[in-house]
GUTORGU-868424 format. One record per residue (C-alpha): residue number from 1; residue in three letters; x, y, z. Coordinates in Angstrom, 1 decimal, always signed. Layout:
// GUTORGU-868424
<i:NUM, aa:ALA, X:X, Y:Y, Z:Z>;
...
// end
This chain:
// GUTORGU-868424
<i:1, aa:UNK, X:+113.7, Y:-12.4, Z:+125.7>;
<i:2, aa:UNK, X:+110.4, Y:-12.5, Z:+123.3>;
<i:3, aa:UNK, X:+107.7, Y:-14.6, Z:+124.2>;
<i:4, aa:UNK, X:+107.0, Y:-18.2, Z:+122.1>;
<i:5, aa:UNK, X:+103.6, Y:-17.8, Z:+121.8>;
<i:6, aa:UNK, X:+103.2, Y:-21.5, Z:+122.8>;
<i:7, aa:UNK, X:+101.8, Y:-22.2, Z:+126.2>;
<i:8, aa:UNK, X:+100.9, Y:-20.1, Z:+129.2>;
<i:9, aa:UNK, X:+103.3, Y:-17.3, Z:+129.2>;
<i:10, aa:UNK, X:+103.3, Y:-14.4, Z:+132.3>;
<i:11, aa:UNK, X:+105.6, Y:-11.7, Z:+130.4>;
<i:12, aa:UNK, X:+107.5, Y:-9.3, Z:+132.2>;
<i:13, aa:UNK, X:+108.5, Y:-6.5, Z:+130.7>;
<i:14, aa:UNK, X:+111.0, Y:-4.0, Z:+133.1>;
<i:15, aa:UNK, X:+110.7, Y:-0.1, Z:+132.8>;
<i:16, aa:UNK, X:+113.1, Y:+1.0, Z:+135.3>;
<i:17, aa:UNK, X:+113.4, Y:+2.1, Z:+138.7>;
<i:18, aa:UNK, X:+111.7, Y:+3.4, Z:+141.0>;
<i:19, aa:UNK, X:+113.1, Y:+5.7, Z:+144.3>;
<i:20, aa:UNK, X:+111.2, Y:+7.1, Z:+147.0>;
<i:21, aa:UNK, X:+113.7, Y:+8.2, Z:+150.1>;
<i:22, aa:UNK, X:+116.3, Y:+5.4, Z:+151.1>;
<i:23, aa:UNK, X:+113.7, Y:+2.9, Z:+148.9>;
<i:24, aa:UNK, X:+113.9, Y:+1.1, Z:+145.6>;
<i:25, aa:UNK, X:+112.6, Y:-1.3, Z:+143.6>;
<i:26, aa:UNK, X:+112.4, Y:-2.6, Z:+139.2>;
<i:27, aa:UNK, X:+109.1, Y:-1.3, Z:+138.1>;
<i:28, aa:UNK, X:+107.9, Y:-2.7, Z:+135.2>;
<i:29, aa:UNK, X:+104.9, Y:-4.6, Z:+133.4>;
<i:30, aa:UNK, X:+102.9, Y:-7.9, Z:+133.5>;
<i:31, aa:UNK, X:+100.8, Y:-10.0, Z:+130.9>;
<i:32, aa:UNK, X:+99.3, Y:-13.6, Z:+130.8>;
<i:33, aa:UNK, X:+99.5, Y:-14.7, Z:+127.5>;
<i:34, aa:UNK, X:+97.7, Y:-18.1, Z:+126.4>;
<i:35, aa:UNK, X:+99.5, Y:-19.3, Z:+122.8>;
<i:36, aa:UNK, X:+100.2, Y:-15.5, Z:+122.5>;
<i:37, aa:UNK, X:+97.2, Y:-14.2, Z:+123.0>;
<i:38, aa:UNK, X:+96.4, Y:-12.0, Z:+126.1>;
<i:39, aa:UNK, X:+94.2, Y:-13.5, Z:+128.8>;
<i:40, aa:UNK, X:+93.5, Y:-10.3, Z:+130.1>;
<i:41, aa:UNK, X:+90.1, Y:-9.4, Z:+127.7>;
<i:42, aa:UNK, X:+89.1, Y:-12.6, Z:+130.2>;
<i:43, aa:UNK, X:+90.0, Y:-11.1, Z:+133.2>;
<i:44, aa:UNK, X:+91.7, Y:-7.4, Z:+133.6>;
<i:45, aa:UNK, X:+93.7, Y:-8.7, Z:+136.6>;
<i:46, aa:UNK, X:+95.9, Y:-10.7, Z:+134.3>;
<i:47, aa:UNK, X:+97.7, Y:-7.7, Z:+132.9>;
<i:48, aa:UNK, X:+99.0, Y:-4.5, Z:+135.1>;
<i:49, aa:UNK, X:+102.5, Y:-4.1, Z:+136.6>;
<i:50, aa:UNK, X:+105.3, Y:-5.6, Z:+138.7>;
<i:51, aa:UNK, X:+107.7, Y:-4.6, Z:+141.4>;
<i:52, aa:UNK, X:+110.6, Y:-6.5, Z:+142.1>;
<i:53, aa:UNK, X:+114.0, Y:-5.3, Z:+143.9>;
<i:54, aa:UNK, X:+117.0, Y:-3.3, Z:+142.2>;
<i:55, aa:UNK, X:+119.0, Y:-4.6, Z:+139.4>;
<i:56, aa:UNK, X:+121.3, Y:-5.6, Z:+137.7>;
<i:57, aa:UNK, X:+119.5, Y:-9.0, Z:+137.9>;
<i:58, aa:UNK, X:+121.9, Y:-12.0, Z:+139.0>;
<i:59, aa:UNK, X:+121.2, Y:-15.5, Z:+139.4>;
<i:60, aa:UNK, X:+123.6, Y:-16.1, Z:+141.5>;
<i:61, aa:UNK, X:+123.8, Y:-13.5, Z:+144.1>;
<i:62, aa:UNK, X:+121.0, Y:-12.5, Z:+146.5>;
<i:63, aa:UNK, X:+119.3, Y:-9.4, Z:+147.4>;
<i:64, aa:UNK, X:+118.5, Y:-8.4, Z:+143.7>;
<i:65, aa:UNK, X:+116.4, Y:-9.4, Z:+140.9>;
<i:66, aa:UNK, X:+116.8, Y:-11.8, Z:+139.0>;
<i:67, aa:UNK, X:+118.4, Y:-12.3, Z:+135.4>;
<i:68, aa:UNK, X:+116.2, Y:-11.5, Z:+132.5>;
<i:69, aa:UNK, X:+115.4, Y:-14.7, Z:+130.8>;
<i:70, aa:UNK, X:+112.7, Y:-17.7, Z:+130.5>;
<i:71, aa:UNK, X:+111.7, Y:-19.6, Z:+134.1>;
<i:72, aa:UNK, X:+109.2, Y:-22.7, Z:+134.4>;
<i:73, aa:UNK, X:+106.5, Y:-22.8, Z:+137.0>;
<i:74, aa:UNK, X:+105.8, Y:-24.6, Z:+139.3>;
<i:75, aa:UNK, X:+102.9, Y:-24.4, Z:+142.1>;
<i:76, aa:UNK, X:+104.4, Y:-23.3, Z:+145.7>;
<i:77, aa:UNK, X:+103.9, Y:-25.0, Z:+149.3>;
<i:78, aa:UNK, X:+105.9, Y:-23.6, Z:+152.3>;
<i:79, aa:UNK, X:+105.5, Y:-21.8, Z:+154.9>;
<i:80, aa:UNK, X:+104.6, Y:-18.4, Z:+154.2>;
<i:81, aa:UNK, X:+103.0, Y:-18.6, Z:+150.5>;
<i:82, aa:UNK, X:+100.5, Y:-21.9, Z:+149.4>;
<i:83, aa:UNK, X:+98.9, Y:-22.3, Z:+145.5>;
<i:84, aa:UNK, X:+96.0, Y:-23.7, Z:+147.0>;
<i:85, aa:UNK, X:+94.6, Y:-22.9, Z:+150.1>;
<i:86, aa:UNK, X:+95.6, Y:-19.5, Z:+151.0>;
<i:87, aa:UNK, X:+93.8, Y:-17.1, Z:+153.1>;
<i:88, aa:UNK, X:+91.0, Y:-14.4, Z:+151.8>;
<i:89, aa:UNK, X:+90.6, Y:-12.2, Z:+154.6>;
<i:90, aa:UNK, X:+89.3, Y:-9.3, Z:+153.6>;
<i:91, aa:UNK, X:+90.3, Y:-7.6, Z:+156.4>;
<i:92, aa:UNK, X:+93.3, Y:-8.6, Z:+157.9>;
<i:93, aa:UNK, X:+96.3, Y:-7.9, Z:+155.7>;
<i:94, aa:UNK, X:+99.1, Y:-10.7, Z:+154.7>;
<i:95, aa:UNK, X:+97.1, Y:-13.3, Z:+156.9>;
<i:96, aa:UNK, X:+99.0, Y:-16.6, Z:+156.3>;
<i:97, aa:UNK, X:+98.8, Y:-18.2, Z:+153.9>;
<i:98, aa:UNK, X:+99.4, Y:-15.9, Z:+151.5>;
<i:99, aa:UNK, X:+99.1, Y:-17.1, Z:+147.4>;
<i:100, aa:UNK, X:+102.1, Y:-17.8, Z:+145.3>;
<i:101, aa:UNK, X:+103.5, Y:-19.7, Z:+142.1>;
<i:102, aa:UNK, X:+107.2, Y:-20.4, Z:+142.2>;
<i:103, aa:UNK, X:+109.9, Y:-19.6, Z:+139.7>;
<i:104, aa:UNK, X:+112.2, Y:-22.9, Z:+138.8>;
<i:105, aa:UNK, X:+115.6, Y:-22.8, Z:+136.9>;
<i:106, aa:UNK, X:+116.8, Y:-19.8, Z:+138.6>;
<i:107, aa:UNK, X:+120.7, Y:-20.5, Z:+139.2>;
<i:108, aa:UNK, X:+121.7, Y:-20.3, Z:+142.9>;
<i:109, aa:UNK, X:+118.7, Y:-18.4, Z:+143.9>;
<i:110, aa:UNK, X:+115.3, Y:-20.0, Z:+145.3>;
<i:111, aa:UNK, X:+112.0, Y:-18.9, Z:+146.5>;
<i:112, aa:UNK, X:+111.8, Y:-16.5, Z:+143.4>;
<i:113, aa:UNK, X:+108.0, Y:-16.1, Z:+143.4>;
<i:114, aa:UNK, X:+105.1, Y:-14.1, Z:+142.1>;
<i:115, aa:UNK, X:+103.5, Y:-13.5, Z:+145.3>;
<i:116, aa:UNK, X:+101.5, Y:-9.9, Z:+146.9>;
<i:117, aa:UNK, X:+103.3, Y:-7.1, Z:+147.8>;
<i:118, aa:UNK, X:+102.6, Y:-7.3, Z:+151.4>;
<i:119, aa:UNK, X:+103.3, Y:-5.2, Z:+154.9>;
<i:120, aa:UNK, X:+105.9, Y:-6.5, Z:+157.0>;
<i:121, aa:UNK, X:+103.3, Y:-7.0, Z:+160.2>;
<i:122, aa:UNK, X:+100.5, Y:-9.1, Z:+159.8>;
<i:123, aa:UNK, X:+97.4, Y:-7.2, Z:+160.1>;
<i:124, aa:UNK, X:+99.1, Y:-3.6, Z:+159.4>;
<i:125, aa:UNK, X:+97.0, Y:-0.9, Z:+159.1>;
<i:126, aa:UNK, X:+97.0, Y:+0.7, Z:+156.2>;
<i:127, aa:UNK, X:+98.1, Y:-2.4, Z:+154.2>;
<i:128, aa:UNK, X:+101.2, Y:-1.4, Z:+152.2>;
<i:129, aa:UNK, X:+104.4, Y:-1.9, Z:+151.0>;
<i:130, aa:UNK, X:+106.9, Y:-0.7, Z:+149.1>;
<i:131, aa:UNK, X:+108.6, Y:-3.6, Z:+148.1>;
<i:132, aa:UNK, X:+108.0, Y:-7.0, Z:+149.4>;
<i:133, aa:UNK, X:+110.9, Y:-8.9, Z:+147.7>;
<i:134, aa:UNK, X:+114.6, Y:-9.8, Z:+147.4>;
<i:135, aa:UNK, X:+113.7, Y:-11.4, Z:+144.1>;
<i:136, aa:UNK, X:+110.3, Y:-12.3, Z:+143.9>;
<i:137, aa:UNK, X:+107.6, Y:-10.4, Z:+141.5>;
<i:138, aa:UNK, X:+104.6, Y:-8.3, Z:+143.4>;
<i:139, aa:UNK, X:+101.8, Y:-8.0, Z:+141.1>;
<i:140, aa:UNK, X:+100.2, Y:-4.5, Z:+141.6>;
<i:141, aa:UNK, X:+98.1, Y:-1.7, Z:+139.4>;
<i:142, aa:UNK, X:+99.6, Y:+1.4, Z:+138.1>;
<i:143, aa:UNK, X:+102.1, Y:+3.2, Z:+140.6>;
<i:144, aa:UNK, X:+104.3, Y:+6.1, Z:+140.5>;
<i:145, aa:UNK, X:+107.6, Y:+6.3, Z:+142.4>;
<i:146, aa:UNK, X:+105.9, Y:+8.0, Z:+145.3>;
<i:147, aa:UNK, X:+103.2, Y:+5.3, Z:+145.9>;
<i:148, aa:UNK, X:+102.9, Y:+1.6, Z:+147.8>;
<i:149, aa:UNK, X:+101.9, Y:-1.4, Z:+147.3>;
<i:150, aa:UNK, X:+98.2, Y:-2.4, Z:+148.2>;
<i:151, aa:UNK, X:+98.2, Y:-5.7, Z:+149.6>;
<i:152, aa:UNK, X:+94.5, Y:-6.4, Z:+148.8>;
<i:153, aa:UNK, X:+94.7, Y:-5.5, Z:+145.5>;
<i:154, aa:UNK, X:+97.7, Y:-6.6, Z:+144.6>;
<i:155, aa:UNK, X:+96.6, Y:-10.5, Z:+146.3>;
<i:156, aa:UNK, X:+93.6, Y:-10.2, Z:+143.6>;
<i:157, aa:UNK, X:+96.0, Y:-10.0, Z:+140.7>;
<i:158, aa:UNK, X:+97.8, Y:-13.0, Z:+142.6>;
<i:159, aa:UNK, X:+94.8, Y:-15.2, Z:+142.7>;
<i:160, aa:UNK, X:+93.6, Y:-14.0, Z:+139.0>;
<i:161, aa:UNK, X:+96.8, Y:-15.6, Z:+138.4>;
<i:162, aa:UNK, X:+96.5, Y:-18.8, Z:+140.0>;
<i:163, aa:UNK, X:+93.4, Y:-19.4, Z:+139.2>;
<i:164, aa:UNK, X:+94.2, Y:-19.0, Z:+135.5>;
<i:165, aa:UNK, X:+97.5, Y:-21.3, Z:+136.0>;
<i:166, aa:UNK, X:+94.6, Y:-23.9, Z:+137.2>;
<i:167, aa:UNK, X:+92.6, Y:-23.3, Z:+134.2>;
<i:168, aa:UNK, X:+95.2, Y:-23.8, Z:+131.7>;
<i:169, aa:UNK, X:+97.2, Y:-26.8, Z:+133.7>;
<i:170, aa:UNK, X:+94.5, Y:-28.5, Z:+136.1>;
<i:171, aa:UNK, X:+96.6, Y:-31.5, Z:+136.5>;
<i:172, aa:UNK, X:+99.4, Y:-29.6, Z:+138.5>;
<i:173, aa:UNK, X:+97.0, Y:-28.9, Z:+141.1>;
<i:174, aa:UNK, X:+94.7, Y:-31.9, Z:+141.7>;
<i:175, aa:UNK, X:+95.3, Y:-35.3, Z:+141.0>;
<i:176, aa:UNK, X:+92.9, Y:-37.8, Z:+138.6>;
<i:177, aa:UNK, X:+90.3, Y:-38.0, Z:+141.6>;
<i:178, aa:UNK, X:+89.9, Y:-34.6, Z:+141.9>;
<i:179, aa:UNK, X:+92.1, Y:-34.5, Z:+145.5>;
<i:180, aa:UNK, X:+94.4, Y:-31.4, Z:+145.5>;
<i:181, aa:UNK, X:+97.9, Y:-32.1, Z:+145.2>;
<i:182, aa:UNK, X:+99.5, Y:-30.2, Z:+148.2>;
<i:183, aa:UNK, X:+103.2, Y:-30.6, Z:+147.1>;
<i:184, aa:UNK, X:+105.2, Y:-28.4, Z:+144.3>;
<i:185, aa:UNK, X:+104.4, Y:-29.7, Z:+141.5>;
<i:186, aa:UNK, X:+105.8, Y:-29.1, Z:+138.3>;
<i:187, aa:UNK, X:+103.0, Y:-26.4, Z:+136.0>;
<i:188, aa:UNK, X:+103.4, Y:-27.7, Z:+132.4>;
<i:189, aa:UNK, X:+103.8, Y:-25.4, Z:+129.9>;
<i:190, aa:UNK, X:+104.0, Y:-22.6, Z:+132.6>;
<i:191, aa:UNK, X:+106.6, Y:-20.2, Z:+131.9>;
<i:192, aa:UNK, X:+107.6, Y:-16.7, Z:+133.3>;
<i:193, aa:UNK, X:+109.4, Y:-14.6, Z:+130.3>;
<i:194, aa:UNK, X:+111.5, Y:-11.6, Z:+132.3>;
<i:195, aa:UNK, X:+112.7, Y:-9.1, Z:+129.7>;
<i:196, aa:UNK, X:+115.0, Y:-6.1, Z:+130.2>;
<i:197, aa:UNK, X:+117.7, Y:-4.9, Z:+132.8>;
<i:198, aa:UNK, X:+117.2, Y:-1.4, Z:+132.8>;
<i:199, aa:UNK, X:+119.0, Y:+0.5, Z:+135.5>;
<i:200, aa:UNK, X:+117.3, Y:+3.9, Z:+135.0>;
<i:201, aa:UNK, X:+115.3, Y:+5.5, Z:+137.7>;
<i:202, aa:UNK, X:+112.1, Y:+6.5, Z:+136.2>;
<i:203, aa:UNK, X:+110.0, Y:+9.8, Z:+137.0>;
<i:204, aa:UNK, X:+108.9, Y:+10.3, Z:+140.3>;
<i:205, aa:UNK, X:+105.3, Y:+11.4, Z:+139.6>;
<i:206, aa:UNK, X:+104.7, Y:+9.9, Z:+136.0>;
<i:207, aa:UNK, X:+103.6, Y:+6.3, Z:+135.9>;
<i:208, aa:UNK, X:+105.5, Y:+4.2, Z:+133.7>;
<i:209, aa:UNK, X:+103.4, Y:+2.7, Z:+130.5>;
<i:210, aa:UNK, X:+105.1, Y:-0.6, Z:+128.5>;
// end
C-alpha cells in the first residue's frame, strides 16, 4: 500500500513483532509525508516508530491490528483522548486528556487512533508501557523487544503530529472566526497509509530499521 504523494500522508511501514515474556506487539515505522516529501527535516518527531498489537490485521475482529491499507483522518473528541486541549503535564503520566487523531473507514472496528503509548494508572511511576493498544498506533523512538514505551516521549511525537495535522488542515480544527471546533471533524487530505502484515518476531536485542 504505497503512498500517493498527494496530501498529508503518516506512512506506516510494519517490521514485525516484538515479544518480551507473555507480551506482544507490531513493531514497525512512522513518516509524515507532505505531497511526498518528508516533514521530518521540519521537525525530527514526525518520523520514528510505531507499536500497535499482534497481527494478522482484521477490520472486523477486535483485539488486533488493523488491516494494512489507506484510512482518512479525522480530529478526535471523547473521553480519554482530545485533538485540542489535552493535558501537558510534565510530570504526571497519562493525565487526561491525553492527544489523539482518529482513524476513519476502518470496517467494524472504531477508536483506531494514533495516540501515546501510556501506563495503565494515571500518574505511574516510571511512565511505561508495553503496549497501549487493541488497535490503535503508539508513536515511540527506537526500541528493542526488551524495552517500553515512554509516555512522555512518545506524547511529544503525538503532539508533533497534531500540530502538523493543524498546519497542513487549519480548518478541521477551528472554525472561520478562529473558535476551535471541539467535535470530530473530518481532516481533509489526512490520510494514514498502513503497509505490511508481517507475522515474524523480530530480534530480541537488535532494533528494527525500515
Amino acid at each position: 500500500m504505497p503512498i500517493t504523494g498527494h496530501g498529508w500522508e503518516f506512512h506506516v511501514q510494519r517490521l514485525g513483532l516484538h515479544r518480551r515474556g507473555q507480551q506482544a506487539r507490531t513493531y514497525g515505522s512512522y513518516e509524515v509525508l507532505i505531497d511526498g516529501v518528508s516533514a521530518a527535516p521540519g521537525d525530527p518527531k514526525l518520523k520514528g516508530n510505531i507499536c500497535e498489537t499482534i497481527g494478522p490485521g482484521s477490520n472486523n475482529h477486535k483485539g488486533v491490528r488493523i488491516a494494512q491499507g489507506r484510512y482518512q483522518l479525522t480530529t478526535q473528541f471523547g473521553a480519554r483522548y482530545e485533538s485540542i486541549g489535552f493535558s501537558t503535564s510534565t510530570t504526571i503520566a497519562a493525565d487526561p486528556l491525553m492527544p489523539g487523531v482518529a482513524l476513519i473507514g476502518t470496517g467494524e472496528r472504531s477508536a483506531i487512533l494514533i495516540h501515546p503509548g501510556h501506563p495503565t494508572k494515571v500518574g505511574a511511576v516510571p511512565p511505561v508501557a508495553y503496549i497501549s493498544s487493541i488497535g490503535c498506533f503508539n508513536p515511540t523512538q527506537s526500541l528493542t523487544a526488551r524495552d517500553d514505551i515512554n509516555f512522555f516521549e512518545s506524547r511529544l511525537r503525538v503532539i508533533a503530529i497534531i500540530d502538523s495535522l493543524k498546519a497542513f488542515a487549519p480548518r478541521a480544527f477551528q472554525n472561520a472566526s478562529g473558535h476551535p471546533i471541539r467535535e470530530n471533524t473530518t481532516i481533509a487530505g489526512a490520510f494514514v497509509v498502513v503497509d505490511g502484515e508481517p507475522m515474524n518476531f523480530l530480534d530480541d536485542d537488535a532494533p528494527a530499521v525500515a
